[in-house]
C-alpha positions as CSV (number, residue, x, y, z in Angstrom):
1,X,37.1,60.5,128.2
2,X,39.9,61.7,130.6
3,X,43.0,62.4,129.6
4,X,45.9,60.6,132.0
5,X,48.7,61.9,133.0
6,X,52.0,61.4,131.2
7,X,54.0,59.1,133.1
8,X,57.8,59.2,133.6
9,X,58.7,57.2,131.3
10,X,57.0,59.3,128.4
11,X,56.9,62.9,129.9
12,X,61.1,62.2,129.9
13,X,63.2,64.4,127.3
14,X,64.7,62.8,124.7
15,X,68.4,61.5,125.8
16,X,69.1,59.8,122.2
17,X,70.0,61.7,119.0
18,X,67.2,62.0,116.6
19,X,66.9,60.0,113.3
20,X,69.4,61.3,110.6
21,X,67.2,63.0,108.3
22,X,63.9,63.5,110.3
23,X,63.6,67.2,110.1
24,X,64.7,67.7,106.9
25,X,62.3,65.4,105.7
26,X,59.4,67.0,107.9
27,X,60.8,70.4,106.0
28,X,60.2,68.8,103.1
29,X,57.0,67.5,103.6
30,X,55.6,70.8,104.4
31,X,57.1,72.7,102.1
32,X,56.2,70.3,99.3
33,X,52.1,70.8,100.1
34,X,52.8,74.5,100.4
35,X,54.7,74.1,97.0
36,X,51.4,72.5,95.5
37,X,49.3,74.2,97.0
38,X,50.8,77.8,95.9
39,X,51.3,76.5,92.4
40,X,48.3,75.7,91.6
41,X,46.6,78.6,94.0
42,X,47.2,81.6,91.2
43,X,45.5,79.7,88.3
44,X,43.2,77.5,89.4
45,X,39.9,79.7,88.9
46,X,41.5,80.5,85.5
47,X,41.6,77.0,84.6
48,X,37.8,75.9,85.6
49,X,36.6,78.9,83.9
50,X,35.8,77.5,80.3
51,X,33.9,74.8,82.1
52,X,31.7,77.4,84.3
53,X,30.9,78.9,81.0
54,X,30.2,75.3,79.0
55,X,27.9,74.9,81.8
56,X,25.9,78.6,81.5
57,X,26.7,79.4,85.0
58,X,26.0,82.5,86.3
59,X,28.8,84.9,87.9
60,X,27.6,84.4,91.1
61,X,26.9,80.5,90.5
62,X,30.5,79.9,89.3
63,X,32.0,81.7,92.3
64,X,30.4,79.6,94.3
65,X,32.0,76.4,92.6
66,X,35.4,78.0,92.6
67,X,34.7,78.9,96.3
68,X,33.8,75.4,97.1
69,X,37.4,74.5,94.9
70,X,39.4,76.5,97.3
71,X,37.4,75.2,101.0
72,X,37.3,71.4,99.9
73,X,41.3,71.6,100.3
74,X,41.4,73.3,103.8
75,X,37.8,71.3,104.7
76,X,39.8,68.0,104.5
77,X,42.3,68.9,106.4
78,X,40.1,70.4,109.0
79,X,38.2,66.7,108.8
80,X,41.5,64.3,108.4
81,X,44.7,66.1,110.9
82,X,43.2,64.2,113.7
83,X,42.7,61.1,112.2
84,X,46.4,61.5,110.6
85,X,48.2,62.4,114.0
86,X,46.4,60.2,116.3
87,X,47.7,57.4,113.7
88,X,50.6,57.9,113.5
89,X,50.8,58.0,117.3
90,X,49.8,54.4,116.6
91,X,51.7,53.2,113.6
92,X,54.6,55.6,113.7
93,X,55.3,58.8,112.0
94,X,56.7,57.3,108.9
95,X,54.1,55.8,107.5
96,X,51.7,58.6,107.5
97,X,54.5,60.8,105.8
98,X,54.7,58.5,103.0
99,X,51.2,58.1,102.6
100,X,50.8,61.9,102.8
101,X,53.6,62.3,100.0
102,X,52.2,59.4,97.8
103,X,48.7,60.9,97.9
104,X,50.0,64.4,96.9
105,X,52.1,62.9,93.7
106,X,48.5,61.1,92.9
107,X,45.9,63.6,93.3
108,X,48.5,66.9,91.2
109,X,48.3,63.9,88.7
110,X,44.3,63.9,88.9
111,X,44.3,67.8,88.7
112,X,46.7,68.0,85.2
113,X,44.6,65.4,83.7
114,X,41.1,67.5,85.0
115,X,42.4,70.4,83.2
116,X,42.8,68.1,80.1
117,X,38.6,67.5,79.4
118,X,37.4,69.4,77.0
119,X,35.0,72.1,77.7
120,X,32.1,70.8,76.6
121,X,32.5,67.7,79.5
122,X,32.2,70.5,82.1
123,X,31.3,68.3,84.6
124,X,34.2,65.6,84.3
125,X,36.6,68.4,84.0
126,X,34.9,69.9,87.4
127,X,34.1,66.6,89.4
128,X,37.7,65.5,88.9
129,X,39.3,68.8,90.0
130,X,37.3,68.6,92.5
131,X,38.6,65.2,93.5
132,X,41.9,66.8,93.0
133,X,41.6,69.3,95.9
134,X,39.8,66.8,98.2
135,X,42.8,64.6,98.0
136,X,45.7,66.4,98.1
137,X,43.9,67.8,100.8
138,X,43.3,64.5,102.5
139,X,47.3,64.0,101.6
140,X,48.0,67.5,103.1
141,X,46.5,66.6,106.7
142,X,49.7,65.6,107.7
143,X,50.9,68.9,109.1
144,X,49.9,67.4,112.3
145,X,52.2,64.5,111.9
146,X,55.5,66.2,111.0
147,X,54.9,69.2,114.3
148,X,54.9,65.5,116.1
149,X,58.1,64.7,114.6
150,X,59.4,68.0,115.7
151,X,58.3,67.0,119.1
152,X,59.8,63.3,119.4
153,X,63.2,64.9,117.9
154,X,63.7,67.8,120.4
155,X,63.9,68.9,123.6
156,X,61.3,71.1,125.1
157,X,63.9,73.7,125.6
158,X,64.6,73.9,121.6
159,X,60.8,73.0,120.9
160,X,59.8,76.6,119.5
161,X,63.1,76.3,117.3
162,X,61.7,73.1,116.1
163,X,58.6,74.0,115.0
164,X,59.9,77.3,113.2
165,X,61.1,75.2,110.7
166,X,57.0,74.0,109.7
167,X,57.0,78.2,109.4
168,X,60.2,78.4,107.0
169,X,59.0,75.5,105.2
170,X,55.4,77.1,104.4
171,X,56.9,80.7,103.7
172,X,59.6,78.7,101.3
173,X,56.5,76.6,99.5
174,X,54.1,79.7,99.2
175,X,57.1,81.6,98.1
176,X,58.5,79.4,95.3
177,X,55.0,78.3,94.4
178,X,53.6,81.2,92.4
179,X,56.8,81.8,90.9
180,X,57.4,78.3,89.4
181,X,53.5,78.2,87.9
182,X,54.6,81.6,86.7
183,X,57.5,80.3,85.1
184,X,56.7,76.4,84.8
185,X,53.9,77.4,82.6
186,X,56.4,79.2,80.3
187,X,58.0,76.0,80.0
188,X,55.2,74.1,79.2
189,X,54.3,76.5,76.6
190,X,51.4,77.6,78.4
191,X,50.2,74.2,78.3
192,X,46.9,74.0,81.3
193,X,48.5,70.3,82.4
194,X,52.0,72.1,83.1
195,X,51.3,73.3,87.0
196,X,49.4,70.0,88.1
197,X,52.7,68.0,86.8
198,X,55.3,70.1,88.3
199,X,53.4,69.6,91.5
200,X,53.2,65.7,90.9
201,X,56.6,65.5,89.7
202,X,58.4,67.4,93.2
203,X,56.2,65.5,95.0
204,X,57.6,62.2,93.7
205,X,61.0,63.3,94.1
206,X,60.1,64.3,98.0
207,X,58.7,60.9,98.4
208,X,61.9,59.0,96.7
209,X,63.9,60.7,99.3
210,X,61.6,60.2,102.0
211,X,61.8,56.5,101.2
212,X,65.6,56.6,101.1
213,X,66.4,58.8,104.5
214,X,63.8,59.2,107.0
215,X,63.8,57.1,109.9
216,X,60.7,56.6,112.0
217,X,61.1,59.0,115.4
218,X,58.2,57.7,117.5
219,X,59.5,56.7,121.1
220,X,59.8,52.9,121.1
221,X,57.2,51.8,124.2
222,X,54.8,54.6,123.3
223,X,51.5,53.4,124.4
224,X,48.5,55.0,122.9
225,X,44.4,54.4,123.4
226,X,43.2,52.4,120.8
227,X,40.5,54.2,119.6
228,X,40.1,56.7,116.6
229,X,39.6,60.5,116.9
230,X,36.0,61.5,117.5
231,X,33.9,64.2,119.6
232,X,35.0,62.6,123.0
233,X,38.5,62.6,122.4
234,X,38.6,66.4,120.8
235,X,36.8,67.2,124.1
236,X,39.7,65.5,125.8
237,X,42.5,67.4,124.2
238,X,40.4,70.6,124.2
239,X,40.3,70.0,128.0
240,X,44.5,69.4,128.9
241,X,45.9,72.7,130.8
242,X,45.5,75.5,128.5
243,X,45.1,73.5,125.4
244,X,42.1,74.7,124.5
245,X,43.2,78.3,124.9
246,X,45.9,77.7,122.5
247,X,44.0,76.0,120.1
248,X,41.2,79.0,119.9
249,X,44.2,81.6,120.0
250,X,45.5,79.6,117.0
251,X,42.3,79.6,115.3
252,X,41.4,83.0,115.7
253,X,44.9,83.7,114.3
254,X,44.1,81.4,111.2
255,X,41.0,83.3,110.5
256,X,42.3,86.8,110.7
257,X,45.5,86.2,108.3
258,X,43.6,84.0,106.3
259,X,41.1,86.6,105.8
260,X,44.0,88.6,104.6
261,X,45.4,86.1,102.0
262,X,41.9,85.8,100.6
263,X,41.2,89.3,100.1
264,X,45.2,90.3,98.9
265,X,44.8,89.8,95.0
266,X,41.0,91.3,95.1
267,X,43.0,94.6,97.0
268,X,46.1,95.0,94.6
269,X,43.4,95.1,91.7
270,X,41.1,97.6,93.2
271,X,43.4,99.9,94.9
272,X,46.7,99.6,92.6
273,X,45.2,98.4,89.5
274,X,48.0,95.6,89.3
275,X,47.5,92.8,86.9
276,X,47.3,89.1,87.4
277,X,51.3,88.6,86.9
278,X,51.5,91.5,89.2
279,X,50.1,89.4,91.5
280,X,52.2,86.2,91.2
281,X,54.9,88.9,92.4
282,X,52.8,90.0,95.2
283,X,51.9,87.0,96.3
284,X,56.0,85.8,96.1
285,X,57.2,88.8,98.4
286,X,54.2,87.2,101.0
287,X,56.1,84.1,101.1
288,X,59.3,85.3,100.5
289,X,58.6,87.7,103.9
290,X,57.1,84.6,105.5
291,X,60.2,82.7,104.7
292,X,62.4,85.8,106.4
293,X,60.4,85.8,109.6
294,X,60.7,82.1,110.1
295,X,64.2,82.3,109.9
296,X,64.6,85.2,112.6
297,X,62.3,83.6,114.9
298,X,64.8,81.1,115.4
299,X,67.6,82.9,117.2
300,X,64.8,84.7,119.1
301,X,63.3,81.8,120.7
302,X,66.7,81.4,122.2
303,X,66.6,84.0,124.2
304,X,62.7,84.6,124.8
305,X,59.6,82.4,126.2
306,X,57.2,81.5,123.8
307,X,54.4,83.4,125.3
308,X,56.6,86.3,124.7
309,X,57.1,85.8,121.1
310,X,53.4,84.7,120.7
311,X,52.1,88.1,122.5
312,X,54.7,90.3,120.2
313,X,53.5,88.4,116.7
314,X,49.8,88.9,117.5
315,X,50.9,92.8,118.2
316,X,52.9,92.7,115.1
317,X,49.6,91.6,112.6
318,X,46.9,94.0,114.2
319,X,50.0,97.1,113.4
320,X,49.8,95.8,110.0
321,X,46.6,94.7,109.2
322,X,45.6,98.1,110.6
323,X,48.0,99.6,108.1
324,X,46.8,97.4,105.2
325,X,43.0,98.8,105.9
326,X,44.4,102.1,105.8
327,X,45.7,101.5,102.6
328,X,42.4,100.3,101.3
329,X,40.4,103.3,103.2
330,X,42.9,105.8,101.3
331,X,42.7,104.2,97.8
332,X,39.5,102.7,97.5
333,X,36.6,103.9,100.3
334,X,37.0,108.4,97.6
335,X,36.4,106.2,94.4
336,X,38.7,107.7,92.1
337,X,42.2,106.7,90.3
338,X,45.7,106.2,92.1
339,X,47.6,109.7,91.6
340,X,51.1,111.1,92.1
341,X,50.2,112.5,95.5
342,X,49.1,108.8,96.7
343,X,52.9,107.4,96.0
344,X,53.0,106.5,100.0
345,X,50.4,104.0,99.8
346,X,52.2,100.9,97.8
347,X,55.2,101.6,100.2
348,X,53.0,101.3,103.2
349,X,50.6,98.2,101.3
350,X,54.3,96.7,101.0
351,X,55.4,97.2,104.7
352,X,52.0,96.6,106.5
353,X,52.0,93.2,104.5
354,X,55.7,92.5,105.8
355,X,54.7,93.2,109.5
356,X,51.3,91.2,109.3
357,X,53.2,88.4,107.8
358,X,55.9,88.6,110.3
359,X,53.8,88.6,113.3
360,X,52.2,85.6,112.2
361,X,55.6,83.9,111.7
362,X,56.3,84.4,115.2
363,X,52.5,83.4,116.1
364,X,52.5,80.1,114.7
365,X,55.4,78.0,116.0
366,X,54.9,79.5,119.7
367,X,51.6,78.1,119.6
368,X,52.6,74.6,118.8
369,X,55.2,74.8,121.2
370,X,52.9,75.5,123.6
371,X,50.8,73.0,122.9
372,X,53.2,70.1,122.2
373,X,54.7,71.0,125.6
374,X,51.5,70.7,127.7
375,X,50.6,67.5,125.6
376,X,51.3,64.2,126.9
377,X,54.2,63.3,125.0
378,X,52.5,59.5,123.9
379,X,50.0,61.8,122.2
380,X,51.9,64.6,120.4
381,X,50.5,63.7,117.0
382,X,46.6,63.4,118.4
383,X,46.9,66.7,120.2
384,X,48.8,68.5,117.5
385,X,46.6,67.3,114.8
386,X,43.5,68.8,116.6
387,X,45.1,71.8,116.3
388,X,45.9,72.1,112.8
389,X,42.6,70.5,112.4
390,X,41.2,74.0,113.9
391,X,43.6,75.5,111.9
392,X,42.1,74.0,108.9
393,X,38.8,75.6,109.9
394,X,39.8,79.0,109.9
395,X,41.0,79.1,106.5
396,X,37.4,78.0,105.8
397,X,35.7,80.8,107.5
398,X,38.9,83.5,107.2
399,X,38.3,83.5,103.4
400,X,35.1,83.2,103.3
401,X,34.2,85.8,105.5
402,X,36.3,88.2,104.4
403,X,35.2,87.4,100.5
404,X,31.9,88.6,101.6
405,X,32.7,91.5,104.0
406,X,35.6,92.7,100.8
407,X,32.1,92.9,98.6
408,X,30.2,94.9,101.5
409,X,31.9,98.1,101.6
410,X,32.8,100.2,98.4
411,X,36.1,100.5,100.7
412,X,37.1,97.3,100.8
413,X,38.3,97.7,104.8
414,X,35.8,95.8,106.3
415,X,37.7,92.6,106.0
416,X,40.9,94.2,107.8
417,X,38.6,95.9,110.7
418,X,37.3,92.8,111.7
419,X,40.6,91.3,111.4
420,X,42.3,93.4,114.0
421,X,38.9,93.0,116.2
422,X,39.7,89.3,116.1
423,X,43.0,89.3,117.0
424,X,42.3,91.9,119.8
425,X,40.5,89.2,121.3
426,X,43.4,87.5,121.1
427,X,45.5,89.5,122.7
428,X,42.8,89.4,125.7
429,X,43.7,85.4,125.6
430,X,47.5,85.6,125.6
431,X,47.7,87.0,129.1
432,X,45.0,83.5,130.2
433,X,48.5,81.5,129.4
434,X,51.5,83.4,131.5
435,X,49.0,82.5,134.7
436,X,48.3,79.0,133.9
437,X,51.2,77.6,135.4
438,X,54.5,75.7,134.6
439,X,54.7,74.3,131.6
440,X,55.3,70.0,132.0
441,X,58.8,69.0,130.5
């Protein structure tokens, strides 16, 4: 199917101040899935461990099933951010945000009562965590949807500033996650149900205010196809100006940090010995840096394009990537313990992670800059939903492949070579989208 052009009246920039409310709400959105998603991240193979043993499953058997815990999440997205953002392009932005909310206050429910059946009704306990991830990450699709709200409530001149905000809302939610199971658990007295009811209770809350403030920000006289996503229409968006290129830069991007975030907690074990609350700290500096880069991307994108910024992030995570393998190379690759003489290393795991985490910061609101600004503006949430559905797909294949290369090498550097060879690739694209012309206001 081809794409048509944008016509005046919908390639025009927004003359009308946007709905009180709209990004805050879209803030919310996304920082409430990250939220969820990073509370429950740190103890969810934990928590389906005394059914993996009820069953008699072997190690390798029960990693698989905690494997296919993680990927259902990120497979549903990959499957419903489409299908979300060419929706709302339809029915307006607001619905699908409320849905999206609604289904995350649902499904946490689902996962505190999963964690609830006894061990010995293993496969209740599993099939409805399992449901669990599937729908919060059906409810979490909507990533899409609130980038389009970014796009119907600014300028393309203030577009990259926008979108940071989807990149301080996921550094604030992967941040505060960890540290509220940490301390939410303490609470609860430990009690399993505790991190699937926080989730489900600051979900509720998001959705009350949602219900109370946000205004829909779709253009009135929008006119959209009538059709539902499919192969065609993927090929269509694929095929706008430079589109496509974004959309693999993004991907390749996804896979290469994601292969990172995978491997992190497996690394600090093996090369610093740190324990598992170690690692709720570890895993809250990540966020917290996350959080930090968003935030200074925003001034930047005043002053510089976006292929600028996106060309300097993807510099910024091969530097420290690079410098994360080496810290694996050093520690791990001789085989013996972490001495005196080594003290260098945790400072340099520390400020290779910052880097790495910083240069994606800058990487991911540039990209859906670009792309919102060389989509037609009737189909922001279609085209923008494609690309978080790729999105979705490398943090499939970025775990699991570097799960499998982490186990390959007595090293462990495997995973961060192939890393910075992916996003060398990259840097080859970048270049493919300073000569592809003006970008359409």
């Amino acid at each position: 199917m081809a794409v048509a052009p944008a016509s005046a009246a919908t390639s025009s920039v927004v003359t009308s101040p946007p709905p009180r409310g709209a990004l805050f709400i879209v803030f919310l959105t996304v920082f409430i899935d990250l939220l969820g998603f990073g509370i429950v991240l740190p103890v969810m193979p934990r928590q389906a461990e005394p059914y993996l043993d009820s069953l008699g499953l072997s190690p390798l058997a029960g990693g698989v099933v905690i494997g296919l815990l993680f990927s259902s999440f990120s497979l549903m997205q990959f499957l419903f951010s489409p299908l979300w953002g060419r929706l709302s392009d339809r029915h307006g932005r607001r619905p699908l945000l409320l849905l999206s909310l609604a289904g995350s206050v649902v499904f946490y429910a689902v996962y505190a009562c999963a964690v609830m059946v006894p061990p010995e009704r293993a496969v209740l306990g599993l099939g409805l965590m399992m449901l669990s991830r599937i729908g919060a990450g059906i409810a979490g699709a909507s990533v899409g949807t609130a980038a389009a709200v970014i796009a119907d409530c600014t300028t393309p001149e203030n577009r990259a500033r926008g979108m940071a905000l989807i990149g301080i809302a996921f550094g604030a939610g992967f941040t505060l996650g960890p540290l509220i199971a940490y301390f939410g658990l303490a609470v609860f007295d430990r009690q399993p149900w505790g991190v699937g009811a926080i989730a489900s209770l600051l979900s509720l809350v998001a959705l009350a205010i949602a219900v109370f403030v946000f205004k829909e920000t779709r253009r009135p006289g929008s006119h959209t196809a009538k059709s539902l996503p499919g192969v065609a229409r993927t090929k269509a968006v694929l095929g706008m100006p430079s589109v496509g290129t974004l959309v693999l830069i993004y991907f390749l991007a996804i896979v290469a940090f994601a292969n990172f975030e995978a491997t992190l907690a497996r690394l600090t074990e093996s090369a610093f010995g740190m324990t598992d609350d170690d690692n709720f700290l570890v895993f809250a500096f990540i966020g917290f840096m996350l959080l930090l880069a968003g935030g200074g991307y925003r001034p930047l994108a005043k002053r510089l394009a976006e292929t600028q910024l996106l060309a300097g992030g993807v510099g910024l995570m091969i530097l420290g990537l690079a410098g994360v393998g080496l810290v694996a190379w050093t520690l791990c690759g001789r085989g013996t313990p972490l001495t005196a003489a080594d003290g260098w290393t945790k400072p340099l795991f520390y400020a290779a992670s910052a880097i790495a985490v910083a240069g994606f910061a800058a990487v991911n609101p540039s990209v859906s800059a670009l792309i919102s600004k060389r989509a037609d503006p009737a189909r922001q949430g279609e085209v923008l939903g494609v690309n978080q559905s790729f999105a979705s797909l490398g943090r499939i294949l970025g775990p699991f492949m570097g799960s499998i290369l982490f186990a390959a090498s007595p090293s462990h550097t495997l995973p961060f070579v192939a890393a910075v060879v992916i996003l060398g690739l990259v840097a080859l694209l970048v270049p493919r989208l300073r000569a592809s012309g003006p970008v359409a206001s």
